[in-house]
BALOBA-1460 file (C-alpha; in Angstrom, 3 decimals):
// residues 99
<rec num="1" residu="x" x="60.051" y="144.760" z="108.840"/>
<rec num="2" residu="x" x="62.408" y="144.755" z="105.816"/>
<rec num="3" residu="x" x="65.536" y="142.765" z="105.464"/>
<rec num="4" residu="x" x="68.189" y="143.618" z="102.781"/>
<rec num="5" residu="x" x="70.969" y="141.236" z="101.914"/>
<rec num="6" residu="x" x="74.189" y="142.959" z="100.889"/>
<rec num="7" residu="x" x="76.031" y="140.572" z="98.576"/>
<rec num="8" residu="x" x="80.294" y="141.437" z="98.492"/>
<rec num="9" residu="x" x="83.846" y="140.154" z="97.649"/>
<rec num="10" residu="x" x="85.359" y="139.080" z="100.785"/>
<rec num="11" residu="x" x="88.872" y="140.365" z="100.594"/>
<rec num="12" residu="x" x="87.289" y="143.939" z="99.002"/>
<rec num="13" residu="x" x="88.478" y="146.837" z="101.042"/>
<rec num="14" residu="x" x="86.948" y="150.610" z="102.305"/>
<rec num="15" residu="x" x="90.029" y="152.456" z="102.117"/>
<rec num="16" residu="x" x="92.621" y="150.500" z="104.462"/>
<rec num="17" residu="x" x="89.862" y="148.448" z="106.253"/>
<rec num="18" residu="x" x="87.858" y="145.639" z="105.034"/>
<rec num="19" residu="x" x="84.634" y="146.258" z="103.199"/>
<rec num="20" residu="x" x="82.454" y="143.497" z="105.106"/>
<rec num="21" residu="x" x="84.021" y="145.266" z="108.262"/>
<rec num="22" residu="x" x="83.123" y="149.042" z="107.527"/>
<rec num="23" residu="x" x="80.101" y="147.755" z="106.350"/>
<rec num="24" residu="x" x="79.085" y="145.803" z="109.637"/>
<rec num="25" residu="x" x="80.804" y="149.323" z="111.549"/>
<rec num="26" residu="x" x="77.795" y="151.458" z="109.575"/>
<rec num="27" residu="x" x="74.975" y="149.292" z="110.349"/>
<rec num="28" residu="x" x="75.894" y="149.245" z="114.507"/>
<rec num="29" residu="x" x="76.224" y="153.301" z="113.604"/>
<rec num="30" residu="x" x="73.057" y="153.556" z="112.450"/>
<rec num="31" residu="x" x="71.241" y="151.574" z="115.332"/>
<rec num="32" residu="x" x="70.073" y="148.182" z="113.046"/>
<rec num="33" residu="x" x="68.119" y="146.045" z="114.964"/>
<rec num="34" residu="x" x="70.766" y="143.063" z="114.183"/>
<rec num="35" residu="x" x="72.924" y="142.020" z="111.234"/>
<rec num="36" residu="x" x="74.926" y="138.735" z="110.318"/>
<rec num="37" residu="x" x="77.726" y="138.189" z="107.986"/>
<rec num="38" residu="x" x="78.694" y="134.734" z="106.110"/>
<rec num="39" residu="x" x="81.285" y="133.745" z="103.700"/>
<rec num="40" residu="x" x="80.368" y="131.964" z="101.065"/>
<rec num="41" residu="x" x="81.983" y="128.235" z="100.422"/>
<rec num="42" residu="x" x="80.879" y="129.171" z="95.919"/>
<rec num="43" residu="x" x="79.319" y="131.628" z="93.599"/>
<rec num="44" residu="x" x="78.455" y="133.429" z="90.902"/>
<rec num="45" residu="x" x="77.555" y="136.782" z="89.177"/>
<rec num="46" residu="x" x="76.260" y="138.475" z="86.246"/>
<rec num="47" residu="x" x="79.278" y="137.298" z="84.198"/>
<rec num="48" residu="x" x="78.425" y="133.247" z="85.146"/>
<rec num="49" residu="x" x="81.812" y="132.323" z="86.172"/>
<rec num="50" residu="x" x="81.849" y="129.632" z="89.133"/>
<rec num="51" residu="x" x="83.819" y="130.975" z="92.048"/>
<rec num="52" residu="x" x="85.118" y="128.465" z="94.128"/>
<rec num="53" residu="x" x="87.490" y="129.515" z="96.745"/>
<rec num="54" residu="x" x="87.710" y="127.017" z="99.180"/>
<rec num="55" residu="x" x="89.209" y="124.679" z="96.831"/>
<rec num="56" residu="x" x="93.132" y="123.935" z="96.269"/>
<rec num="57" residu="x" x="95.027" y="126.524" z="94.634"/>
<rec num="58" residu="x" x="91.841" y="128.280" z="93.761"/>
<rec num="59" residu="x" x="93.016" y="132.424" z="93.276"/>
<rec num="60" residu="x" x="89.166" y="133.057" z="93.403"/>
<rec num="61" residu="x" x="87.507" y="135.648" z="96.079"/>
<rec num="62" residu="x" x="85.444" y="134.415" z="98.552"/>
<rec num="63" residu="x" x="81.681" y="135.934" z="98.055"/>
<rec num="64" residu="x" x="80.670" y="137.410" z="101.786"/>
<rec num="65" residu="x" x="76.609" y="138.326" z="102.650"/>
<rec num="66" residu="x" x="75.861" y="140.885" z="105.082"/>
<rec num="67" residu="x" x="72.397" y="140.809" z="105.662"/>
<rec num="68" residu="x" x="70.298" y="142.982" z="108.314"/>
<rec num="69" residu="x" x="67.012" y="143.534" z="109.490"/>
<rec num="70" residu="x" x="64.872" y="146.954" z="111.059"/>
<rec num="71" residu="x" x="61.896" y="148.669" z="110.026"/>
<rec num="72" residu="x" x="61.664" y="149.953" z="106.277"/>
<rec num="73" residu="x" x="62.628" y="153.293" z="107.044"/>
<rec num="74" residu="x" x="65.518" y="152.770" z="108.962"/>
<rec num="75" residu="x" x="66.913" y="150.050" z="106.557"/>
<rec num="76" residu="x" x="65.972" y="152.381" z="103.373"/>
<rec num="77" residu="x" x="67.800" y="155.089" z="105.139"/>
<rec num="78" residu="x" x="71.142" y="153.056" z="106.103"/>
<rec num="79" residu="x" x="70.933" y="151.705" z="102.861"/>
<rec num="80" residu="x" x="71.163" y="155.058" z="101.255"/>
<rec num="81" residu="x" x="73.853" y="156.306" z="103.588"/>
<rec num="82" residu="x" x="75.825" y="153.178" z="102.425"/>
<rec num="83" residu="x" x="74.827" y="154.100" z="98.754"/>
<rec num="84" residu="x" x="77.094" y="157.530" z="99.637"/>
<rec num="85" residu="x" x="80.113" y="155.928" z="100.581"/>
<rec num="86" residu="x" x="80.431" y="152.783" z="98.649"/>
<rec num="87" residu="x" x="78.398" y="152.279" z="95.664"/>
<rec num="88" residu="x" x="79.815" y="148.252" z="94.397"/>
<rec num="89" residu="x" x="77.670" y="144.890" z="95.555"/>
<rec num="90" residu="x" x="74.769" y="144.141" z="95.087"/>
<rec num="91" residu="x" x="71.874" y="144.767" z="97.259"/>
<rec num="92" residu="x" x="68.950" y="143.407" z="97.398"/>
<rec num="93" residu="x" x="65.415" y="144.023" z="100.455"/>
<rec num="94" residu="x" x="62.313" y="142.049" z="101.014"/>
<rec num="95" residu="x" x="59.576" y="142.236" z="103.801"/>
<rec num="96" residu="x" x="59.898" y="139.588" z="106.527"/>
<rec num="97" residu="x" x="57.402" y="139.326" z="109.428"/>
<rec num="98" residu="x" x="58.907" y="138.601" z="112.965"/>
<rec num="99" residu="x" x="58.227" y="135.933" z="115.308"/>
């Protein structure tokens, strides 16, 4: 099996509808064995600037992981059809074994 971690913005939108949303919308569309998504309480990116938006007054977006799990075709292939549509985050697979 192959799980691939999608990492987002929270608040970043697919047209009119929430990314993490369309996103969760395309995996159930494309039959995924099962997918979970979490916000994330801090973070940080390429440019190593400390997002922290659960505290007071912070402005900063909350970081969001969708991650998903199915056999490596079908995750390669959803993964590809997401490439299509929306082409920001950053991805990231690895092989898991189930239990």
């Amino acid at each position: 099996m192959l799980q691939a971690q999608i990492f987002i913005d929270k608040d970043e939108l697919k047209g009119v509808k929430p990314l993490h949303e369309f996103i969760m919308n395309l995996l159930i569309d494309n039959g995924i064995a099962g997918a979970t998504s979490v916000m994330g309480y801090s973070g940080f990116g390429r440019h190593h600037r400390l997002k922290q938006p659960s505290r007071l007054f912070s402005f900063d977006e909350a970081s969001m992981l969708i991650t998903f799990v199915d056999s490596e075709e079908k995750v390669k292939t959803t993964l590809s059809v997401l490439r299509e549509q929306y082409r920001g985050g950053f991805i990231i697979t690895h092989r898991v074994d189930l239990w």
